[in-house]
N, C-alpha and C positions, 0 to 999 in steps of 0.2 A: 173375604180375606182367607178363612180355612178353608183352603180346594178340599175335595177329595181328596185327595193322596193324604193328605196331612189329617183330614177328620179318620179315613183308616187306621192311621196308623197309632193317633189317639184310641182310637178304640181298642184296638188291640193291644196294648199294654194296658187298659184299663183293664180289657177281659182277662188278663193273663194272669192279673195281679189279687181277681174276684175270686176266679173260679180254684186258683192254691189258698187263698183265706176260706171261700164258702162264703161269701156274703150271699144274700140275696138279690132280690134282680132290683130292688129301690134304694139298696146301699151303695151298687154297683153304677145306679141311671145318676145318681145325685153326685160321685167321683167322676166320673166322666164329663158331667157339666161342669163341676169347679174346675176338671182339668184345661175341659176348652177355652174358660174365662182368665185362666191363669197364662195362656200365650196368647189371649188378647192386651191381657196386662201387661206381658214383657212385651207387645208390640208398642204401647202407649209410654214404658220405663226405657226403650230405645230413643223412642222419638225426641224424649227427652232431655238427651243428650247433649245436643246441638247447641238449644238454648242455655243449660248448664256449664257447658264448654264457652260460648263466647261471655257468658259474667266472669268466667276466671282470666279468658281473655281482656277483657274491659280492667279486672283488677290488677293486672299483671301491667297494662297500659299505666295504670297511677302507679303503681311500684316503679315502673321505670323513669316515668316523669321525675320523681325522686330521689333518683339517684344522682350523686356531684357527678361519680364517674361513668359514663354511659358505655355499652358494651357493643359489640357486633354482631350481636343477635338479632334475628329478624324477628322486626318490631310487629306488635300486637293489633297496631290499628285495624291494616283491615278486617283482620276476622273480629273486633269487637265492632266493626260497623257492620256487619253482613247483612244485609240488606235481605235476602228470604228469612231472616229471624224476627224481623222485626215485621214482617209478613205474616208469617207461618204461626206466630204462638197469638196472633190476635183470633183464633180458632174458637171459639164456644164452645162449638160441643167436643174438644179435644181438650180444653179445662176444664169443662163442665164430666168429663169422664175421669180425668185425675183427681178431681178432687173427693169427688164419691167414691172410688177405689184408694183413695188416700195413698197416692202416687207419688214417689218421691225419692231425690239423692240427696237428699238434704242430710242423713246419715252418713253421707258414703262418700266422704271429701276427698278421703285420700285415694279412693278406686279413679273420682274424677281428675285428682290431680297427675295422678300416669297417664293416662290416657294424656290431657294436655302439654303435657312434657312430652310423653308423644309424638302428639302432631309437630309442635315445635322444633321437636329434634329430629324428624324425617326430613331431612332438607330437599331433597328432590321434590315433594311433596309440598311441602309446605312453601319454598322458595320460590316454586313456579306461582303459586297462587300469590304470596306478596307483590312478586316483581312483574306483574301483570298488571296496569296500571287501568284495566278496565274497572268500573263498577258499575255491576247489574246484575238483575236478577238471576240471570239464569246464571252467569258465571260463579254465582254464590250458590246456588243451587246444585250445580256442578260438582263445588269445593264436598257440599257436607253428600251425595251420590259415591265420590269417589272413597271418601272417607267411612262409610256403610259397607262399602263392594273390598274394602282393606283388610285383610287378616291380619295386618299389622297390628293394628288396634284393636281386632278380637282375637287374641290367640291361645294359649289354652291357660293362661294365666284368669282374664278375663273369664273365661268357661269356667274354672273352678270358683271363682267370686259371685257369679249366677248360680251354679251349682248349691252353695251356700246359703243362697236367697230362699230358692224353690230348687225342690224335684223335680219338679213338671219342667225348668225351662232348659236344662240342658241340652236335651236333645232337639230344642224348637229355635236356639238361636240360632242358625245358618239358615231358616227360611224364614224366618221374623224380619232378621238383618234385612233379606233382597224385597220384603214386604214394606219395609220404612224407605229403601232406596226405592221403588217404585212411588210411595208416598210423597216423597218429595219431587221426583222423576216427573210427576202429572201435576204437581202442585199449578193452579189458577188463583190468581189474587182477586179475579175477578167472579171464582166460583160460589157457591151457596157452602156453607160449611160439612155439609153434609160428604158434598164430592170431592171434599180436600183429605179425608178420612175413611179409611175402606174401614167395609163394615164387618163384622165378627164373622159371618157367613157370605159368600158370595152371592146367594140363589135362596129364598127364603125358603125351596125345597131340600136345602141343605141340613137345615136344622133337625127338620122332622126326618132326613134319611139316616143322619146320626142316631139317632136318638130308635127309630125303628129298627137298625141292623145290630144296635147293641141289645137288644131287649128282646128280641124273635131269635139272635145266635143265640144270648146267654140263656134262654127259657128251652131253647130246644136241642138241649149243649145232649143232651142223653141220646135221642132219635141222634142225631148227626154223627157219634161215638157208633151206634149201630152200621151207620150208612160207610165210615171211613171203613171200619172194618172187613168192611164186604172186599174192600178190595186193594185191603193190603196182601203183599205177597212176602211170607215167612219171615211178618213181621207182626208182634203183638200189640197194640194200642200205647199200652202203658210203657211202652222203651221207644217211642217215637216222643223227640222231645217235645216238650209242650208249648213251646210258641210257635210249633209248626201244627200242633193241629189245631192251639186257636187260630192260626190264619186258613186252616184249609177250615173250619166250622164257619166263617165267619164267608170264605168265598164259597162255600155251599150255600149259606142262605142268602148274599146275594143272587142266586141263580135259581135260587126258588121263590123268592121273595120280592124281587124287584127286577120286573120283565124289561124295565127301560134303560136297564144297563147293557151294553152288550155284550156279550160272553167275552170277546176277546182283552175287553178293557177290564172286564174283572178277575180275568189270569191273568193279564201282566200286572196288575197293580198288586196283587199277592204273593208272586212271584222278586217284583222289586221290593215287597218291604222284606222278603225271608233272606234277599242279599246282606240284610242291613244286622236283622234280628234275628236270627237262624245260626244252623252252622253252614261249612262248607256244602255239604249237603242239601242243604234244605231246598236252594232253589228246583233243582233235578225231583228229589222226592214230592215237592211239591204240584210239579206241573203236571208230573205221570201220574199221580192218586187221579187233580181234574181234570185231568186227560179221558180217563176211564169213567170216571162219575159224570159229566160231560154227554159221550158215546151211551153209556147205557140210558142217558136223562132222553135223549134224541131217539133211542131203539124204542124206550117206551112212551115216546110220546108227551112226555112229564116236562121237557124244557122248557116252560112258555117266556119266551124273546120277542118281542118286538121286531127286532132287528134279524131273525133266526130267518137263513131260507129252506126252501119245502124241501130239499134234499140235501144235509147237516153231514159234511165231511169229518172228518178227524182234526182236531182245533188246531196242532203242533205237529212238528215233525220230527218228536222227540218222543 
C-alpha cells in the first residue's frame, strides 16, 4: 500500500522534523515507524466508513417507517441493503486489524452524520444510485468507489476533523482515499482475506528501504552537508531552506546507497516532493545541485547503478 513516493515523502518530514529537534537516529527510526502505521490506520478509519454510513442508513430507514407523514426524500433502502457491505466487513483480518488498533467512529457521530446528509442531499449522486433498480455487487461497489474518488465528502472541512485526530494524516488523506477506492475497486468475495486488504508495504523490500534511507541519510547528515557544499554556487548551506537539503541528503544517499534505483527515478521523485514541500524555487535548485553531484559521481567513477550505462551523459537539460 506505501509506494515509494509516499514512504519518501514520509521520510522526509520525519527527517526534517529530527534533525531541527536533534534527536538521535533511534528517536528519529521509532517516529517514522509510528508515522507509517498511522496512514495505515487512517487507511483501515476510511474503510470504515461505508459500513458506519449504511447503519445510519438502516436507522434512518426505521425513522422513516415512523413517520405518519412521509416525505419526498429518497428513501434509505437501498444503501441500507448494499450488498458489498455485507460482503466486505465479513473480513478477518480487516476486524481483526481494528480492533487491535482500537479503530473506531463510534466517538464521532456527528462527523458521520454530515457526511450522511451528504450523500443524501447530493441528489445527482445519490438519485442515480436509488432509481437504478439494479442490485449487485458491483453496482454497490461502484456506489461507495464513487463516493471515495468525491471531494464532496472530503473537503477541507473533513481535512480539519482528521487534522484534529492525527498530525500525521493530513497530508496522507488524498492517497489513503484512492487506496480504499482501489480496495474496494478489486474487492473478490471469493478471495482469501489477505487479497481483499493491501498490505502496509507493497514489496517486503519496502520496509527495510524505509527504514535504511532514513537511518544512512540521518547518520551521514554531516559527510553530505560537506558534499552539497561543494557545489553550491554563492550560496551558504545554512540559508538554503531546510526541507530542500533534507531532500537533496536524502536523494544523495539514495544514489550512493541503493544501486537499484535508477538515477532518473530518484531525481524525479525528489524533485516532485520539493513541488509539494519547498518553495517556488526548490524544484530548479534542486535538480542543478544533482545535476552536478550526479556528473562528478560518473567523472569519478563513484555512481554505482545498476541501470547506469558505460558512457553517463548529463541527467537533465536544465
Amino acid at each position: 500500500m506505501l509506494t515509494r513516493a509516499l514512504l519518501r515523502t514520509k521520510t522526509a518530514q520525519v527527517l526534517y522534523a529530527n534533525f531541527l529537534s536533534r534527536n538521535d537516529v533511534f528517536t528519529m527510526q521509532n517516529e517514522l515507524n509510528f508515522s507509517l502505521q498511522k496512514t495505515y490506520d487512517l487507511y483501515h478509519f476510511l474503510l470504515l466508513l461505508p459500513l458506519e454510513i449504511t447503519k445510519l442508513a438502516r436507522q434512518d430507514l426505521v425513522n422513516t417507517d415512523k413517520k405518519l407523514l412521509k416525505t419526498d426524500e429518497f428513501s434509505s433502502e437501498k444503501l441500507a441493503e448494499n450488498i458489498f457491505i455485507e460482503k466486505f466487513y465479513e473480513n478477518k483480518l480487516f476486524n481483526d486489524y481494528i480492533a487491535k488498533q482500537k479503530i473506531s467512529w463510534l466517538p464521532y457521530q456527528d462527523e458521520l452524520q454530515k457526511i450522511f446528509l451528504k450523500i443524501k442531499n447530493n441528489s445527482r449522486f445519490y438519485q442515480k444510485y436509488v432509481e437504478n433498480e439494479t442490485r449487485s455487487l458491483e453496482e454497490d461497489k461502484r456506489f461507495w468507489e464513487i463516493f471515495f474518488s468525491s471531494k464532496v465528502f472530503f473537503d477541507d472541512e473533513f481535512e480539519d476533523f482528521l487534522e484534529d485526530l492525527s498530525i500525521y494524516w493530513l497530508d496522507d488523506v488524498g492517497i489513503v482515499r484512492s487506496f480504499a477506492e482501489q480496495t474496494i475497486h478489486e474487492f473478490d468475495p471469493d478471495a482469501a482475506d489477505k487479497k481483499n486488504i493491501l498490505s502496509m508495504f507493497k514489496e517486503k523490500s519496502d520496509k527495510l528501504y524505509v527504514n535504511d534511507l532514513a537511518k544512512i541519510a540521518f547518520e551521514s547528515s554531516k559527510n553530505y552537508d560537506v558534499l552539497i557544499s561543494n557545489f553550491l554556487t554563492s550560496w551558504e548551506l545554512d540559508r538554503i531552506t531546510k526541507i530542500d537539503v533534507v531532500l537533496l541528503k536524502m536523494a544523495i544517499c539514495e544514489l550512493k546507497s541503493f544501486p537499484e534505483i535508477p538515477v532518473r527515478v530518484t531525481m524525479n521523485e525528489y524533485i516532485e516532493i520539493a513541488k509539494f514541500y519547498g518553495t517556488d524555487k526548490s524544484r530548479t535548485f534542486i535538480n542543478g545541485v544533482l545535476d552536478k553531484i550526479v556528473k562528478r559521481m560518473r567523472e569519478t567513477g563513484t555512481l554505482n547503478k545498476l541501470d547506469e550505462p558505460m558512457s553517463g551523459s548529463q541527467l537533465s537539460d536544465n
